[in-house]
C-alpha positions as CSV (number, residue, x, y, z in Angstrom):
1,X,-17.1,-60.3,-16.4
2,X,-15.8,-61.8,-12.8
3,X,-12.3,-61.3,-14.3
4,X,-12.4,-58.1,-15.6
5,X,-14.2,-56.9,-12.2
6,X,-10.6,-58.5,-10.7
7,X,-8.8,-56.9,-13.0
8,X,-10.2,-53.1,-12.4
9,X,-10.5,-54.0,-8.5
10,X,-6.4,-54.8,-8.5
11,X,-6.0,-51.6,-10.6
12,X,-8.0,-49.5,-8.2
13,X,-5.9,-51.1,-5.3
14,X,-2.6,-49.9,-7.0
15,X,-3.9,-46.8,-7.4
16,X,-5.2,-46.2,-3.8
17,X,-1.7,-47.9,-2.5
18,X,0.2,-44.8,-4.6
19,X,-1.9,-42.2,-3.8
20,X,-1.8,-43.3,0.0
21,X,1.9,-43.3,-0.4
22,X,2.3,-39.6,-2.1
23,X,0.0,-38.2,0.1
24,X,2.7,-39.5,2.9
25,X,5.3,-37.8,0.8
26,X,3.2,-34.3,0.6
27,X,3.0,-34.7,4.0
28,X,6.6,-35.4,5.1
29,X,7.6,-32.7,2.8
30,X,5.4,-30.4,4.6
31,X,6.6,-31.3,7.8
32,X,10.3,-31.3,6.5
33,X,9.5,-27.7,4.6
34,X,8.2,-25.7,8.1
35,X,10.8,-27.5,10.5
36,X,13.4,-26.3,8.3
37,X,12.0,-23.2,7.7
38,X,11.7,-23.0,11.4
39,X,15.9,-23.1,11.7
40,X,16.3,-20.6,9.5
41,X,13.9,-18.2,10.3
42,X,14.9,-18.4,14.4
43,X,18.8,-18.2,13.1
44,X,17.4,-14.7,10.8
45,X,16.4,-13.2,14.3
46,X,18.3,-10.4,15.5
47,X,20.2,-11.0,18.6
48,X,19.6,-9.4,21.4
49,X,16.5,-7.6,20.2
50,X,13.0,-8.1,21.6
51,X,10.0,-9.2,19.7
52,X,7.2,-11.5,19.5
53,X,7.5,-15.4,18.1
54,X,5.7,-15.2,15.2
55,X,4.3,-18.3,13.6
56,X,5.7,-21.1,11.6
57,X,6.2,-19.7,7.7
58,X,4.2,-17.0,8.4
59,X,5.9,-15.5,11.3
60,X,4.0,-12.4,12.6
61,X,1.7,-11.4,9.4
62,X,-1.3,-13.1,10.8
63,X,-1.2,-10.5,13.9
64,X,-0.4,-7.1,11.7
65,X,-2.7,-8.0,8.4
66,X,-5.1,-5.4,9.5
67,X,-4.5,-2.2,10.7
68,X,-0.8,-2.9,11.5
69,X,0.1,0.6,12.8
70,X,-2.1,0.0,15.8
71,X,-1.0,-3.7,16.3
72,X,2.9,-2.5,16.3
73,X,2.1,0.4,19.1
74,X,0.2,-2.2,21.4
75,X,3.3,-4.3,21.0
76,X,5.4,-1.4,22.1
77,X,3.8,-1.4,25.4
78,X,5.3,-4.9,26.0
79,X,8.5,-5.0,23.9
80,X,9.5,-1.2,24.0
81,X,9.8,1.4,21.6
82,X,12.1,-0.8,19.4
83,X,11.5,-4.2,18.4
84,X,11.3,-6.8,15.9
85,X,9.0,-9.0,13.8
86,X,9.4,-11.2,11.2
87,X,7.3,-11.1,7.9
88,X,7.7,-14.8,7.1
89,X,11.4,-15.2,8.3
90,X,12.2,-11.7,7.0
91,X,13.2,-9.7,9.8
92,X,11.8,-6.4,10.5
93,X,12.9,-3.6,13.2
94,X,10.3,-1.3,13.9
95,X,10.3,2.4,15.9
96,X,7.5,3.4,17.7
97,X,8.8,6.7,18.8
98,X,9.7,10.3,18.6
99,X,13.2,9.3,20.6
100,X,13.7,6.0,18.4
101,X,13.1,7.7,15.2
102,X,15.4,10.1,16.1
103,X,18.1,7.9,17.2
104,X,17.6,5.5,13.6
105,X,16.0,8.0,10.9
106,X,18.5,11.1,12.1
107,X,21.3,10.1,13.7
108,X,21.6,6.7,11.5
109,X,20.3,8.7,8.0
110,X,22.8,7.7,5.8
111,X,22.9,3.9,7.0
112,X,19.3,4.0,6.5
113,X,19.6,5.4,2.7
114,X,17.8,2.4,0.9
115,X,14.8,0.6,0.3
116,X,13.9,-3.1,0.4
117,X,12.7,-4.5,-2.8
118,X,9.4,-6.8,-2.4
119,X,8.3,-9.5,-4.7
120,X,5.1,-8.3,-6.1
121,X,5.7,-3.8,-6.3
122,X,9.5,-4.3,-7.6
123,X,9.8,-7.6,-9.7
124,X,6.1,-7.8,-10.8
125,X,4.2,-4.7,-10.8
126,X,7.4,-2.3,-11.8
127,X,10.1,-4.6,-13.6
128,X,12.2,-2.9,-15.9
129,X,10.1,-0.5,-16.5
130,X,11.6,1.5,-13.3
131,X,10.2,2.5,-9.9
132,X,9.1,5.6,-8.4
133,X,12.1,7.7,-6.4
134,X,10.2,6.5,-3.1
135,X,10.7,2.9,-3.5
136,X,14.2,2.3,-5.1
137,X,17.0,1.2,-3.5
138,X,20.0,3.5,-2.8
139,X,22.2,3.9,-5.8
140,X,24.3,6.1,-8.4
141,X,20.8,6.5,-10.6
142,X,18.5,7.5,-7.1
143,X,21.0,10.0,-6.7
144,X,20.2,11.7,-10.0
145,X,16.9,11.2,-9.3
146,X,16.4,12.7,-5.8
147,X,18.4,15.9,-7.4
148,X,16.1,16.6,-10.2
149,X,13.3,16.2,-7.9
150,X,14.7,18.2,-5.4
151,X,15.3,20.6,-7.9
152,X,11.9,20.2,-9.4
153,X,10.2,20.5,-5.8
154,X,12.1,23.3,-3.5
155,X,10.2,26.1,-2.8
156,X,11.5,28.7,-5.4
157,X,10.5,25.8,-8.1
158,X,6.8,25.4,-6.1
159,X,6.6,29.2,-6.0
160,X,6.7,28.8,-10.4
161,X,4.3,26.6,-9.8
162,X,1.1,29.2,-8.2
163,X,-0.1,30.1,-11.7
164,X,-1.3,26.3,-11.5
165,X,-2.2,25.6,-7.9
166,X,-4.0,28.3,-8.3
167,X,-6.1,27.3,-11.1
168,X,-6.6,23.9,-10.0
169,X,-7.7,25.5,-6.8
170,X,-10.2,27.5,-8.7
171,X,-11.8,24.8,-10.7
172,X,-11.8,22.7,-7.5
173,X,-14.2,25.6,-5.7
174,X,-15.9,25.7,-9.2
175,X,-16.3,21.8,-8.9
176,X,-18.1,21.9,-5.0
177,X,-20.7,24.9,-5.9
178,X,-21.8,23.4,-9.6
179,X,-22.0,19.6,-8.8
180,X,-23.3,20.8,-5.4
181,X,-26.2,22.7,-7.5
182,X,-24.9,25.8,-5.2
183,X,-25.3,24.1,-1.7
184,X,-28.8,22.1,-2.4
185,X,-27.5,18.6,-3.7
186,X,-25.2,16.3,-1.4
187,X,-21.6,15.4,-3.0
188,X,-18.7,13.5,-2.2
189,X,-16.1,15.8,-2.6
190,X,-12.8,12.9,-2.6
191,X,-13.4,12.7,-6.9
192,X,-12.7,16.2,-6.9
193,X,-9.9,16.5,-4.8
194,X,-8.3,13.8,-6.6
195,X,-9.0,15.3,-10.0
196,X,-7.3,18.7,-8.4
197,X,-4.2,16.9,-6.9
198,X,-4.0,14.9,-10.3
199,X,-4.3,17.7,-12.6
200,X,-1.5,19.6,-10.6
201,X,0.7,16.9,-10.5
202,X,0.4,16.1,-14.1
203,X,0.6,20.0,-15.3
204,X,4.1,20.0,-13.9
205,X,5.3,17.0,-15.2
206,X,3.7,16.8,-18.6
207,X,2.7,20.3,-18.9
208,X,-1.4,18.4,-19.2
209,X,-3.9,19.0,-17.0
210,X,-7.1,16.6,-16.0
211,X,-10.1,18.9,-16.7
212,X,-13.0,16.6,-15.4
213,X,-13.2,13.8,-12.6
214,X,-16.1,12.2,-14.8
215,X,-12.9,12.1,-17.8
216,X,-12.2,8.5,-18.7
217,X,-8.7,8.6,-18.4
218,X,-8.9,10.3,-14.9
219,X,-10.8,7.3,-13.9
220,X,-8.2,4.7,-15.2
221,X,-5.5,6.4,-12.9
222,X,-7.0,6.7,-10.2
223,X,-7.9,3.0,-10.1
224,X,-4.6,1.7,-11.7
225,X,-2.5,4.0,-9.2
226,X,-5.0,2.9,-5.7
227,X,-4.2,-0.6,-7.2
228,X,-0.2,-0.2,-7.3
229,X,-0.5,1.3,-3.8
230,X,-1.5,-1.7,-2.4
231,X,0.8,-3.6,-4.1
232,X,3.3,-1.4,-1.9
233,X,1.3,-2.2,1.1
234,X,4.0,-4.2,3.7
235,X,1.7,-6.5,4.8
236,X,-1.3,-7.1,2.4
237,X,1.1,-9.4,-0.3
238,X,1.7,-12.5,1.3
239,X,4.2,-13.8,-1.8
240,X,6.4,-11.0,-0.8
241,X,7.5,-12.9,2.3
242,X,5.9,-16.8,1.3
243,X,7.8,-17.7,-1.6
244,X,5.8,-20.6,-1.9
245,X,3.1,-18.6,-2.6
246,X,4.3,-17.2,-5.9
247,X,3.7,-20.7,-7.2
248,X,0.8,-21.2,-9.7
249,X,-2.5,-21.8,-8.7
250,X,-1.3,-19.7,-5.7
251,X,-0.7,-16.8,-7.4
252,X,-3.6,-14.5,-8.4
253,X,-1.6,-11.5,-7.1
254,X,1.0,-11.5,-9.7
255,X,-1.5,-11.5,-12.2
256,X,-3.2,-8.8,-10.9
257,X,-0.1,-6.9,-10.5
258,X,1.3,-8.1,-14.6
259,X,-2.0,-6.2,-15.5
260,X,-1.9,-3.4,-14.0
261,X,1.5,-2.9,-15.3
262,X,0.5,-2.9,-18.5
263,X,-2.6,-0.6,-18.1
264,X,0.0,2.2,-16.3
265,X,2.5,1.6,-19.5
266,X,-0.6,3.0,-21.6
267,X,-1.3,6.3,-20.0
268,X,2.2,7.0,-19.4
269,X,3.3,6.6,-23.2
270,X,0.1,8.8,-23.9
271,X,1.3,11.5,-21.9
272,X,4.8,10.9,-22.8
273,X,3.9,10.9,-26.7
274,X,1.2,13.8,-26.6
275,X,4.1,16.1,-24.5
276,X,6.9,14.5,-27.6
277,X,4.6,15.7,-30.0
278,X,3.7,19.2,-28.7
279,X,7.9,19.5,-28.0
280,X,8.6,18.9,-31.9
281,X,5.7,21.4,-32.4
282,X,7.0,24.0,-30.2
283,X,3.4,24.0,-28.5
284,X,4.1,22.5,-25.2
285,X,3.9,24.4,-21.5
286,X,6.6,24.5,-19.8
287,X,7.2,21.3,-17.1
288,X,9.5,18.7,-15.9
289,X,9.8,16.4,-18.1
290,X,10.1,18.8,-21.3
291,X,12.7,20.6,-18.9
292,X,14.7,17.3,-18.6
293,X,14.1,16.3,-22.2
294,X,15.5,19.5,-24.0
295,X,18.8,20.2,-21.7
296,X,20.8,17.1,-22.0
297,X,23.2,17.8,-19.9
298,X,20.9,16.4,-16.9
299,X,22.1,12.4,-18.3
300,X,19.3,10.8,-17.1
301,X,17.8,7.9,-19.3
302,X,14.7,7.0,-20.4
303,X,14.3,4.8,-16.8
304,X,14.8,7.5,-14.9
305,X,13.0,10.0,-16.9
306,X,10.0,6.8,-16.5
307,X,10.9,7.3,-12.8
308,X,10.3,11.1,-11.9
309,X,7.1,11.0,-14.2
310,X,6.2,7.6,-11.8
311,X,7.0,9.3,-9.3
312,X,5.1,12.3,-9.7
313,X,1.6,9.8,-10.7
314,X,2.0,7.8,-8.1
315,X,2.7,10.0,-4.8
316,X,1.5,13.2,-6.1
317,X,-2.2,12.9,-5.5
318,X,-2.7,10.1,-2.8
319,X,-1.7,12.2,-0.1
320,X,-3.3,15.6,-0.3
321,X,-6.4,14.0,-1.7
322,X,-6.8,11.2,1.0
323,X,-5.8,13.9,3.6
324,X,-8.5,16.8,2.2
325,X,-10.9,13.6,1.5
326,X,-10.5,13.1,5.7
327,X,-10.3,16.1,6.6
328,X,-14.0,17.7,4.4
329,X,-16.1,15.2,6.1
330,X,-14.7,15.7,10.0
331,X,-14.8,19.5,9.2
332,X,-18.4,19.0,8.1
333,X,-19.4,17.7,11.7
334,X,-17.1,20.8,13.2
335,X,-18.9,24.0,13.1
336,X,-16.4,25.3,15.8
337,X,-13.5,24.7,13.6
338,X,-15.1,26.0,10.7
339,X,-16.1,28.9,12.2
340,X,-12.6,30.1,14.1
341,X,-11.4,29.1,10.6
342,X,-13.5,31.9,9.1
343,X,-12.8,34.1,11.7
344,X,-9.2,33.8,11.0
345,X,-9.2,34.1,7.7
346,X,-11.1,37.7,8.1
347,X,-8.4,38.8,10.2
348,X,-5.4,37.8,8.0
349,X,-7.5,39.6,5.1
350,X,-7.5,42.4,7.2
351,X,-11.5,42.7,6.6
352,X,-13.7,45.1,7.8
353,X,-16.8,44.4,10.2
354,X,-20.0,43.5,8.2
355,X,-17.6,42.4,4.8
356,X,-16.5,39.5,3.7
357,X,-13.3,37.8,2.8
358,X,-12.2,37.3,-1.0
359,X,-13.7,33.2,-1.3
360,X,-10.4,32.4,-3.3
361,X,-8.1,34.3,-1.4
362,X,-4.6,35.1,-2.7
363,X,-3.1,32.0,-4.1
364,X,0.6,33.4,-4.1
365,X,0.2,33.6,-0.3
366,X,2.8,31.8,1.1
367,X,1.3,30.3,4.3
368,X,0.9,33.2,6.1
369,X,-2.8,32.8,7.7
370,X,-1.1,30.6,10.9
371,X,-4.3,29.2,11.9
372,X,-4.9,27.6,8.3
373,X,-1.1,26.6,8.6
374,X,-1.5,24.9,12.1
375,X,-5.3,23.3,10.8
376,X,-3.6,21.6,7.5
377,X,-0.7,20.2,10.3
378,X,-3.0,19.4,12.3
379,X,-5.3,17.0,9.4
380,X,-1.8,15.7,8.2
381,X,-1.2,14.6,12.1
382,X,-4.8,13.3,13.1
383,X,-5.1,11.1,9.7
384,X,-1.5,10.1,8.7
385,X,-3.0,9.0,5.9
386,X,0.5,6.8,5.5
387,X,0.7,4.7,9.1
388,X,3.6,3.3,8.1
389,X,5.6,5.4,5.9
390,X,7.7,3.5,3.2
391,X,10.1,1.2,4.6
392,X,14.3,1.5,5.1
393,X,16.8,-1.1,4.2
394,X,20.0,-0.5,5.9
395,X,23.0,-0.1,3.6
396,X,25.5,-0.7,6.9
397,X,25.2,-2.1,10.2
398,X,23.4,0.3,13.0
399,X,24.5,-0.4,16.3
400,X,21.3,1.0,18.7
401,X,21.7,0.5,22.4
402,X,24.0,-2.0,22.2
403,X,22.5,-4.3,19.7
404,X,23.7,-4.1,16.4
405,X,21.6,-4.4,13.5
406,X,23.6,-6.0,10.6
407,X,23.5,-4.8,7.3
408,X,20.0,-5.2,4.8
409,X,18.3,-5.1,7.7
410,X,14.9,-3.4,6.9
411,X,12.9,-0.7,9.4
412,X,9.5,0.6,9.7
413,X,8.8,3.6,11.0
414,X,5.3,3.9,12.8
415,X,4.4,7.5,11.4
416,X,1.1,7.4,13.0
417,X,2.7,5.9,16.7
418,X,4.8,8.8,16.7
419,X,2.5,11.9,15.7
420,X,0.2,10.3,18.6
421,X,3.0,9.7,20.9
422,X,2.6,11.4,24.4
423,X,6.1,12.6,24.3
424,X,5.2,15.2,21.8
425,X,1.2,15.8,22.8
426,X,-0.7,14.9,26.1
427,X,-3.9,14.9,24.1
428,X,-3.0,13.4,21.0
429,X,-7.0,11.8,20.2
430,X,-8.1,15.4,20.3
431,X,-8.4,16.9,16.3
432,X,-7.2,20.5,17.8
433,X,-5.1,22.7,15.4
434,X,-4.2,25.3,18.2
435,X,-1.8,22.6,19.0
436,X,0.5,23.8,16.3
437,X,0.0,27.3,17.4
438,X,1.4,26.3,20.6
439,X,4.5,24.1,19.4
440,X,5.1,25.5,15.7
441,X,8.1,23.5,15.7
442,X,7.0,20.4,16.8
443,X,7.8,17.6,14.4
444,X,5.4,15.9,12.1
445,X,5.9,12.6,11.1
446,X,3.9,11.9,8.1
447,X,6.3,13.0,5.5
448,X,8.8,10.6,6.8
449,X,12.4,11.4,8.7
450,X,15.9,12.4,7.0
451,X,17.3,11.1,4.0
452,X,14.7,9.9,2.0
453,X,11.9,12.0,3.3
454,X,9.1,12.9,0.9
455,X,10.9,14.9,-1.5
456,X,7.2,16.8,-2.4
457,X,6.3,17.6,1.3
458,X,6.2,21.5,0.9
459,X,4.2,21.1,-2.9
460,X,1.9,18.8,-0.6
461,X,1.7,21.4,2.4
462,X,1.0,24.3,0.2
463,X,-1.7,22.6,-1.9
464,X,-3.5,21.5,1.3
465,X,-3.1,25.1,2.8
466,X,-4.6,27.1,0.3
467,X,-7.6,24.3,-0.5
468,X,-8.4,25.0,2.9
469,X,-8.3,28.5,2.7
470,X,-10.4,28.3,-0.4
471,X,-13.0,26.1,0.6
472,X,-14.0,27.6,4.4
473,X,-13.8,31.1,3.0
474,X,-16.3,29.8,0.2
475,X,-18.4,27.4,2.1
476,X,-20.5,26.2,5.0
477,X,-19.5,22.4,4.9
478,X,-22.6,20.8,6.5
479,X,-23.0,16.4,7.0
480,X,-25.6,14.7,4.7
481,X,-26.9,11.6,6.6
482,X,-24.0,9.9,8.8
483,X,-20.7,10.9,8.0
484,X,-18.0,8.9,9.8
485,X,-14.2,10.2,9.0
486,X,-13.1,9.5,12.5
487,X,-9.2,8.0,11.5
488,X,-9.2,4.7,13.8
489,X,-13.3,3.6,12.2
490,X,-13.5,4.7,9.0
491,X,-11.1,3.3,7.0
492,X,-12.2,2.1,3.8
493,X,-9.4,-0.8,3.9
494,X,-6.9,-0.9,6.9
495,X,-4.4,-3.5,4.9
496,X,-3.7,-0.2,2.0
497,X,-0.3,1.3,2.6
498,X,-2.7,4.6,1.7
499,X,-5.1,5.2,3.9
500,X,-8.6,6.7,2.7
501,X,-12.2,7.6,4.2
502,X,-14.9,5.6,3.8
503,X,-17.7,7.1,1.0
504,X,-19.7,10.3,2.4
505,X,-21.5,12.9,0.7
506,X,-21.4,16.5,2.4
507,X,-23.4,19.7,1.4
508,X,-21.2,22.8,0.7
509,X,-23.3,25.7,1.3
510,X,-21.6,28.7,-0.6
511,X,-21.4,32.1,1.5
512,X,-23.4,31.1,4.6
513,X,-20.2,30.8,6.9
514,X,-20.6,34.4,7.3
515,X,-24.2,34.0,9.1
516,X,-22.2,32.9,12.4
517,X,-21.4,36.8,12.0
518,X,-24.9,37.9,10.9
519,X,-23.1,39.0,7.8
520,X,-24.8,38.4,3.9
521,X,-23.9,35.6,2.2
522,X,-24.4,37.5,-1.3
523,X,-20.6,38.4,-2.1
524,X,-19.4,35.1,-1.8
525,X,-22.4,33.6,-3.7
526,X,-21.7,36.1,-6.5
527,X,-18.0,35.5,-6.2
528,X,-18.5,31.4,-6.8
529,X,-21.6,32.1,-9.1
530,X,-19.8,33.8,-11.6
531,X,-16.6,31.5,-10.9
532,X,-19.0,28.5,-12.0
533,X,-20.0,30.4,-15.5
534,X,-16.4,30.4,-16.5
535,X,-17.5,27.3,-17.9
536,X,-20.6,25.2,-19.1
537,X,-21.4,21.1,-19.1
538,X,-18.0,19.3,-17.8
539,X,-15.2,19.7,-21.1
540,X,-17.0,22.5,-23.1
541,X,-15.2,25.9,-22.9
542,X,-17.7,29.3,-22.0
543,X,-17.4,32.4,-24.0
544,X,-14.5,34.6,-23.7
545,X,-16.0,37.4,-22.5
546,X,-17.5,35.3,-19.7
547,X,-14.2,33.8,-18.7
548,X,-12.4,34.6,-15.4
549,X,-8.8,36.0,-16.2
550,X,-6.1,33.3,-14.8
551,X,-2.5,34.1,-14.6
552,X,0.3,33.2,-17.3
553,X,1.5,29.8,-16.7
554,X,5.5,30.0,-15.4
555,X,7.6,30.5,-18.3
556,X,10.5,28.5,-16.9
557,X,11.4,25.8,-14.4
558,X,13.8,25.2,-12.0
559,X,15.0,21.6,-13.0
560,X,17.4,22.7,-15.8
């Protein structure tokens, strides 16, 4: 027994010799791994250019992790208005500015025509299944692409489009008096928004609209696409810039990423097949992609096709629906607002004292009321809902007060630094839409700068426009319980690339704006009364002869 007690204790010594010895070697390795990756990532700086240190491997993503927008301002005050960080050893030149966008994004457009491609969005979560127009790098096929959208998304192509914004619009109003129980049941409105954005977005792509936010499928979207988005985030995926990190058992986030993937490859084929199917039926409405499909002479391929219809799911709801989803709750603590709103809107409708405006006002108005205008600039401004709009890549060295920036260099803009900049506003904190009144020509920056600017940022400014029109001619929006949409508290996740408001529920009293006039509230309760029995339960169809006439849809689209 002595003996084999020797034999297992020599054993045990062997063993505790090794594993003495390979934790040495982990170690050394370690050591080895961050002093070399030390050299390189110093040598990756850009000379001449200020910025802080950073850390070892990590460089600065420790500091910018959360709420990065307001990190990069505070480190303008010390660094200026252009500087650099490093995302690992990536190097990164960001603008803080109105002047410094200018001078990169305008002046430096062209050189700043591309996109960096990131680990997890691009080689994971996209593949070869394509990417959306916003986040591909500069080539023959984005070319293609950013015609046919521009195409698809000028204003005589969005003025095709009123039949549906106005529509959506209308089932949207429908949506906030019926769930609402007519002003007696707190809601949160952001599920409705979204199904409205959605639906629009859809409709001129597929030519299929998204009846109900309660609608399966409507769900799966919304929490697939919210999912992607912070995949795109430029500070959230720590593989992106720590290759080590896309090592297994490191790596939960490409899993997460493979999956969702392969849940967005389902509803796209569904809408792809169902519009396939209503084409070879001659059934389908008319749309984008059926546009694209039956006049061949636009050559592009089944990527790109995959792209504009990404393209269109992706970015077509986040923004107005994250904006409005803002902008309901502040409004709902903002009598004032509302009520110079209403006031406004009486005036462009040209109403007479002791009347009341049409609640769904006339959806092929193009802008015109200027204090709605300058309001739905004014929510785009306050809540940026993108602080850091997608990132450049430079195709070509920028040479920027005397430093030059080589080539693949990539830049952030700091969308919410400049519409807060005191340059442009000398009370930028302040939510006040007579700002716009004042400087109509000011520049907004949450669209993005020059070349690859949001290509739907008049579709996005119209829909906002006339859902505000609709809802404060309809409503009284009133807070239930606390209700915090203040931009720099209340976000639900400050890492998302996509900003949104942290869960609220609201009460959206129908008609009683007008009591700040002493006027009755009975037109506009009639008006949304018989707008809400257009339709029973969520999915069932009313009646015809209890149906509200809505126009044709277009017959044609631009994008041929």
């Amino acid at each position: 027994m002595s003996s084999e007690f020797s034999f297992l204790g020599q054993w045990f010594g062997i063993f505790t010799y090794l594993g003495h010895h390979v934790l040495l070697h982990v170690l050394a390795l370690l050591v080895v791994y961050i002093f070399a990756n030390e050299i390189v990532r110093s040598r990756r700086r850009i000379p001449g250019l200020k910025g802080p240190n950073g850390w070892p491997i990590i460089g600065n993503l420790r500091e910018v992790r959360v709420d990065a927008a307001q990190k990069y301002r505070d480190w303008a005050e010390t660094y200026g208005d252009v500087y650099q960080v490093q995302m690992g050893d990536i190097p990164v030149v960001v603008a803080n500015s109105p002047a410094a966008v200018k001078a990169l994004w305008i002046t430096n457009s062209q050189a700043l025509s591309s996109r960096p491609q990131t680990y997890t969005f691009h080689k994971v979560a996209s593949g070869i299944s394509g990417f959306t127009i916003g986040t591909s790098p500069y080539d023959e096929s984005l070319k293609r692409r950013k015609k046919g959208a521009a195409m698809a998304l000028n204003r005589p192509a969005i003025q095709s489009y009123i039949p549906y914004l106005d529509l959506e619009t209308k089932d949207f109003v429908k949506d906030l008096f019926s769930y609402g129980k007519g002003g007696t049941a707190a809601i949160d409105p952001l599920p409705m928004v979204q199904r409205l954005a959605m639906s629009l977005a859809c409709t001129i792509n597929w030519g299929i609209r998204m009846r109900s936010h309660e609608d399966d499928l409507f769900k799966e979207i919304v929490e697939v696409e919210e999912e992607m988005n912070r995949f795109r985030s430029t500070q959230s995926n720590l593989q992106d810039y720590i290759p080590l990190l896309r090592l297994k058992p490191f790596n939960s986030q490409s899993a997460k990423a493979r999956q969702m993937k392969a849940r967005r490859a389902r509803f796209m084929k569904q809408f792809d097949d169902e519009l396939r199917d209503k084409i070879a039926r001659g059934t389908n409405e008319p749309c984008i992609q059926a546009s694209v499909i039956t006049f061949k002479e636009d050559k592009l391929n089944e990527t790109e096709l995959n792209s504009i219809s990404l393209s269109m799911i992706s970015g077509g709801f986040e923004t107005v629906s994250n904006t409005v989803g803002f902008s309901l709750g502040f409004l709902a603590q903002r009598p004032d607002i509302q009520e110079r709103a209403f006031e406004e809107i009486c005036k462009f409708q040209e109403v007479s004292p002791g009347n009341s405006p049409d609640p769904l006002c006339d959806a092929g108005d193009d802008q015109r009321c200027m204090y709605i205008v300058a309001l739905a600039k004014e929510a785009l401004r306050y809540f940026t809902i993108i602080p850091l709009v997608l990132p450049r890549e430079s195709i070509r060295d920028i040479n920027y007060e005397g430093v030059v920036i080589p080539k693949g260099t990539t830049f952030y803009m700091n969308a919410w630094a400049c519409n807060y900049h005191r340059d442009l506003w000398h009370d930028p904190e302040v939510f006040r839409p007579e700002r716009w009144l004042e400087q109509p020509d000011a520049t907004l920056y949450t669209f993005g700068l020059g070349y690859r600017m949001c290509s739907a940022h008049m579709l996005a400014q119209r829909q906002l426009y006339l859902i505000l029109m609709r809802t404060l001619s309809s409503f009284r929006l009133e807070p239930h319980g606390v209700v915090d949409c203040d931009p720099r508290t209340s976000k639900r996740d400050p890492s998302d690339l996509i900003m949104s408001a942290r869960p609220y529920k609201i009460l959206c009293i129908p008609g009683t704006a007008r009591d700040w006039h002493a006027q009755s509230p009975m037109s506009t309760s009639r008006s949304l009364l018989l707008l809400h029995r257009t339709r029973g339960p969520v999915g069932r169809r009313m009646p015809r002869t209890l149906a509200v006439a809505f126009p044709p849809a277009p017959t044609q689209f631009i994008l041929q």
